[in-house]
SEMI-383448 format. One record per residue (C-alpha): x, y, z; residue number from 1. Coordinates in steps of 0.05 Angstrom, whole numbers, plus 5000, padded with zeros to 4 digits. Layout:
<pts>
X Y Z NUM
...
</pts>
This chain:
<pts>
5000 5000 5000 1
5025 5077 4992 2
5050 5103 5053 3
5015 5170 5037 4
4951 5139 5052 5
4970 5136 5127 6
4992 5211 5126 7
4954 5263 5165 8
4964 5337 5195 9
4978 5338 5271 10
4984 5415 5309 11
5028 5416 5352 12
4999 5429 5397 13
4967 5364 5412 14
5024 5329 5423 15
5027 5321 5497 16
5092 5333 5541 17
5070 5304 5600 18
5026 5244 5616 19
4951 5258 5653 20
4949 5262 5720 21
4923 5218 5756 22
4939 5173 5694 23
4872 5145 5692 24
4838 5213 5684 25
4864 5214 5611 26
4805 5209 5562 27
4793 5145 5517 28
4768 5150 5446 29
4716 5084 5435 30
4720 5067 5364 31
4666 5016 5347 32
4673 5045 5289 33
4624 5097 5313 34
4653 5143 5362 35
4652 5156 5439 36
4688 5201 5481 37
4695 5170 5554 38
4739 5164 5605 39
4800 5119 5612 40
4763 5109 5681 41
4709 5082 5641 42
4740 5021 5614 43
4713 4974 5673 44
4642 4991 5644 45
4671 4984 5573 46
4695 4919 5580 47
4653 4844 5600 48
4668 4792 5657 49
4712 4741 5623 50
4754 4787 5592 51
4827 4790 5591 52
4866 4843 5585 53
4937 4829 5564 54
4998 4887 5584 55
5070 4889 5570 56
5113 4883 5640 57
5182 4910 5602 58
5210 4966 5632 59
5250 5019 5601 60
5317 5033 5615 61
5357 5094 5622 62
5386 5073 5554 63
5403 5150 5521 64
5474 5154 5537 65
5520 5221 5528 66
5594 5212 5514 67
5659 5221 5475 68
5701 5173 5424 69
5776 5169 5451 70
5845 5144 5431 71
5839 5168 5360 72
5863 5234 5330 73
5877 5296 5380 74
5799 5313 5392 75
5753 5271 5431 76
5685 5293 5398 77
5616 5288 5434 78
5580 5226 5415 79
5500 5204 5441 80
5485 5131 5438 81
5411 5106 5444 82
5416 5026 5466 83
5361 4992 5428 84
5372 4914 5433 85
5414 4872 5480 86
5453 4816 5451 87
5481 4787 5504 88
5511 4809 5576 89
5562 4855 5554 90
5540 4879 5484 91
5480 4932 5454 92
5451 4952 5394 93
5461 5026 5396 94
5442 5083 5346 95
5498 5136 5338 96
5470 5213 5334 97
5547 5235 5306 98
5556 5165 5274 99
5597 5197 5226 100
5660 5217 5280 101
5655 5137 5298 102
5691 5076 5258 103
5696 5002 5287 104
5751 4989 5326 105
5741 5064 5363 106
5737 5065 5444 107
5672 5115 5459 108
5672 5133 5537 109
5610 5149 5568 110
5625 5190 5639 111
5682 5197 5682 112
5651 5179 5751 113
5606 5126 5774 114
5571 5126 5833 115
5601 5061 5850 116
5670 5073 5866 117
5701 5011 5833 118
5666 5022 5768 119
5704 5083 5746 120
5695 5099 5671 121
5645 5063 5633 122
5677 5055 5564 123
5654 5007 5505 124
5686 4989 5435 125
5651 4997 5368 126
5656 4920 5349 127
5615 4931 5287 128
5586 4996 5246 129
5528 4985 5195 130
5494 5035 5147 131
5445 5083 5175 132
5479 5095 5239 133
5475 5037 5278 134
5527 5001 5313 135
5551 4937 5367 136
5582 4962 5427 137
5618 4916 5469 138
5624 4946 5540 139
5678 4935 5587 140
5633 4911 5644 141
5583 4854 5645 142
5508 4835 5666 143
5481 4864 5729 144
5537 4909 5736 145
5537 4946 5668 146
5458 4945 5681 147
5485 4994 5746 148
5539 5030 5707 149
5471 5049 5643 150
5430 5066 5692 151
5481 5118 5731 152
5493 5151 5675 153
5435 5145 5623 154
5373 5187 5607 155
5312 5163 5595 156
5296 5152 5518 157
5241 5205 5508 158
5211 5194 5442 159
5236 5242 5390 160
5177 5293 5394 161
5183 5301 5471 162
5254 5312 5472 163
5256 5364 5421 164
5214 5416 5460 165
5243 5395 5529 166
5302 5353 5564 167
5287 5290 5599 168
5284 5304 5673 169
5277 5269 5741 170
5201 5265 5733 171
5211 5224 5672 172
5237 5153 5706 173
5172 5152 5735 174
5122 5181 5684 175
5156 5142 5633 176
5145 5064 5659 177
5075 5029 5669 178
5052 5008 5722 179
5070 4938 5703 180
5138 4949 5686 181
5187 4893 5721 182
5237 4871 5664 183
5298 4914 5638 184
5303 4916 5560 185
5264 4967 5528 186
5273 5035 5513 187
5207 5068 5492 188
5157 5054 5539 189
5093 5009 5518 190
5051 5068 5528 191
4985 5045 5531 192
5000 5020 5594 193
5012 5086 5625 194
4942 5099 5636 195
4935 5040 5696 196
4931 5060 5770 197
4915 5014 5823 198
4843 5035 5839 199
4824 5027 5764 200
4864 4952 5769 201
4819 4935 5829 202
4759 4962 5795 203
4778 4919 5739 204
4790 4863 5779 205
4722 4872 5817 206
4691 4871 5743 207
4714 4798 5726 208
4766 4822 5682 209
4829 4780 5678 210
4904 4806 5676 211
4960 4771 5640 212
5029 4790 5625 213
5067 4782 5553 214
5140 4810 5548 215
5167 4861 5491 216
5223 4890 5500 217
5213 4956 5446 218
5269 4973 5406 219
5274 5046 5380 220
5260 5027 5308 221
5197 5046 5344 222
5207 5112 5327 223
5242 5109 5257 224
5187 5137 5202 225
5165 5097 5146 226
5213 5125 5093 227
5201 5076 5037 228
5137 5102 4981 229
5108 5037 4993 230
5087 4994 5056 231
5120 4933 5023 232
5187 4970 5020 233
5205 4981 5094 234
5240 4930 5142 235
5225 4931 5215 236
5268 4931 5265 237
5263 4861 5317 238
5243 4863 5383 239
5255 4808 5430 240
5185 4781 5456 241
5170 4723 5502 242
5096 4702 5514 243
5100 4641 5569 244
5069 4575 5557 245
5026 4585 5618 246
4995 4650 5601 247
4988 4622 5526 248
4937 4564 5564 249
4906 4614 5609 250
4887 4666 5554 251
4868 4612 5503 252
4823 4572 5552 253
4780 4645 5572 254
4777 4661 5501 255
4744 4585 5491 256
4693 4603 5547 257
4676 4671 5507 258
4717 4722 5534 259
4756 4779 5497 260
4829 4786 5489 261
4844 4857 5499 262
4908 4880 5470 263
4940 4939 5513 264
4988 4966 5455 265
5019 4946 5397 266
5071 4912 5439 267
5028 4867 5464 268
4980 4862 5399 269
5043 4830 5373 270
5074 4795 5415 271
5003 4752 5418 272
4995 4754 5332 273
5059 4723 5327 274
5047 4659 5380 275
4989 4656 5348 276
4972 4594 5303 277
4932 4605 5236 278
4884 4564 5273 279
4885 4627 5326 280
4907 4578 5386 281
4967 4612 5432 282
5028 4578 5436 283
5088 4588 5484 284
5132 4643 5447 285
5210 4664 5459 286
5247 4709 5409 287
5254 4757 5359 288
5199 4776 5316 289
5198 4837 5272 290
5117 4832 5248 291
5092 4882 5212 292
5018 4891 5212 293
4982 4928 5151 294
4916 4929 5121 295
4894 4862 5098 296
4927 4831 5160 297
4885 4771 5180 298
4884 4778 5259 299
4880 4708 5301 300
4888 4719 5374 301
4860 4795 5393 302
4791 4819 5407 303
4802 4890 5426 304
4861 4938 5421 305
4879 4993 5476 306
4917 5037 5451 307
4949 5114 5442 308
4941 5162 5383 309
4999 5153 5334 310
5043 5186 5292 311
5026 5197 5215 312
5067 5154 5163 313
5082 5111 5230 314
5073 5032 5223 315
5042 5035 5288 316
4982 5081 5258 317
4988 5032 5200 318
4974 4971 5249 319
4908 5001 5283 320
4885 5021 5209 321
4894 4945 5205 322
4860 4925 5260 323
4795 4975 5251 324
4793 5002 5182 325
4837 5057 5145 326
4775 5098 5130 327
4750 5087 5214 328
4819 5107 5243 329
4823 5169 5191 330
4756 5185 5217 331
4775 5171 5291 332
4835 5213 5283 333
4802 5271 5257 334
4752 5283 5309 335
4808 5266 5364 336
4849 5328 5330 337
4789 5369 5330 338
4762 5348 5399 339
4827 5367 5431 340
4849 5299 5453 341
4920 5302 5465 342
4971 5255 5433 343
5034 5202 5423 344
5070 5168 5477 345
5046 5219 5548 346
4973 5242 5508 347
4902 5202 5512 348
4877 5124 5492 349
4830 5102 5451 350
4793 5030 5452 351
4797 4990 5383 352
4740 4944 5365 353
4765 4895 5286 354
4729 4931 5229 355
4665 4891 5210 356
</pts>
């Protein structure tokens, strides 16, 4: 499909610097496909006994790091690496803003002091450069102690759109993880889940509704635009996903008694789509999977989709066209920009029911 078809005009004004507060006072968008404005407090009332709602428990990581190549040349020039994918213990996937000063082989250092006193200077080595920016670092410490050494000295990842009209601050570590956050690896938050206090988890709870956890750990391809003229032109990015064999049983035995699988984000939307059989049975899931959902996507394992307001061009906006009709979501869109709702990652939800 053309990748025009998924544009649309944004002010900027709706794009929303900080998330609601409370987080569950931030309005929800029903599409059905005809529209209601509620509340995100609503969605006990929105949603049946027997339903499950299914979240993403990765937490986001301080994984914007500021620092300077060294050892080559008679400069030491700034460099900013954003960590997107862990290969193993010691080594990243990083993004390079400056990728141009780096080569592979160079030493980048990222701060002079750490907090711990033994960890000193946390340097890492450009083991491998590729096109575009991107490159392996191989850090000189290891597991739960380089985990220590990021988090001293990183900033949290705010998307692109938030960090251009202010810096990351203190506020941010918390505003920026759900409430079900609990394993280290991503570095945009799953941002549907924002919305989720504790009172609206009992009141869910109290409903009937059923809670299960997937894993994606989101990469920040998240945020790279569709640049190709056509959908069938652009690659994804992987994300590591896990979906355990237990939760796989739980969610496909409810659905067999007639309940919904709600979605919360495109994390979790697909994570679930790709265990899923053709068949539409959940099966036990652990590893990569870069699937990209656009119109004429046949879905198997989700009901309902909670999700935020997305960015034009963006294969996230080209997923929920997916899920409940180009012409709905252009519709849904419209009277969200015109009703003042407020948008991306830290802006309002809407609720997703599949195009007839």
């Amino acid at each position: 499909m053309r990748t025009d078809l998924f544009d649309f005009d944004l002010p900027a004004d709706r794009i929303a610097l900080r998330p609601a507060s409370p987080r569950d006072s931030a309005r929800l968008l029903v599409v059905k496909p005809e529209l209601d404005d509620r509340s995100f407090r609503d969605l006990p009332d929105l949603l049946q006994p027997g339903d499950c709602l299914v979240v993403n428990d990765s937490r986001v990581i301080a994984a914007r790091l500021k620092g300077r190549r060294i050892g080559r040349g008679t400069t030491e020039p700034q460099i900013e690496a954003t960590l997107h994918k862990r290969l193993d213990g010691s080594r990243w996937r990083a993004f390079i803003l400056g990728a141009r000063k780096v080569e592979a082989g160079d030493t980048l250092r990222f701060g002079d002091e750490g907090q711990v006193c033994f960890l000193g200077q946390l340097d890492a080595k450009v083991s491998q450069k590729d096109e575009g920016g991107e490159v392996t670092l191989s850090f000189s410490f290891h597991g739960p102690i380089l985990d220590q050494a990021i988090a001293e000295r990183g900033e949290m990842p705010l998307p692109p759109y938030i960090a251009a009209r202010r810096k990351p601050d203190v506020q941010d570590r918390t505003d920026y993880q759900t409430a079900f956050a609990t394993e280290d690896g991503s570095v945009a938050a799953p941002t549907a889940g924002l919305h989720f206090t504790p009172a609206l988890l009992e009141r869910l709870a109290a409903r009937g509704v059923a809670l299960h956890k997937v894993t994606l750990h989101v990469g920040a391809g998240t945020f790279l635009p569709v640049k190709a003229d056509d959908t069938a032109d652009h690659k994804m990015h992987a994300e590591f996903g896990t979906l355990t064999a237990e939760t796989a049983d739980a969610l496909s035995a409810a659905r067999a008694r007639g309940g919904r699988i709600v979605a919360v984000g495109s994390t979790a939307l697909r994570t679930l789509e790709t265990a899923a059989g053709e068949d539409g049975q959940l099966r036990a899931f652990s590893g990569d999977t870069a699937i990209f959902i656009t119109p004429g996507y046949r879905f198997k394992a989700v009901d309902l989709m909670l999700t935020n307001f997305h960015l034009p061009r963006s294969t996230l906006f080209m997923l929920v066209a997916a899920f409940s009709g180009l012409e709905t979501m252009q519709k849904a869109y419209a009277h969200a920009i015109a009703s003042g709702y407020r948008f991306y990652s830290y802006g309002d939800a809407c609720l997703l029911y599949p195009q007839r």
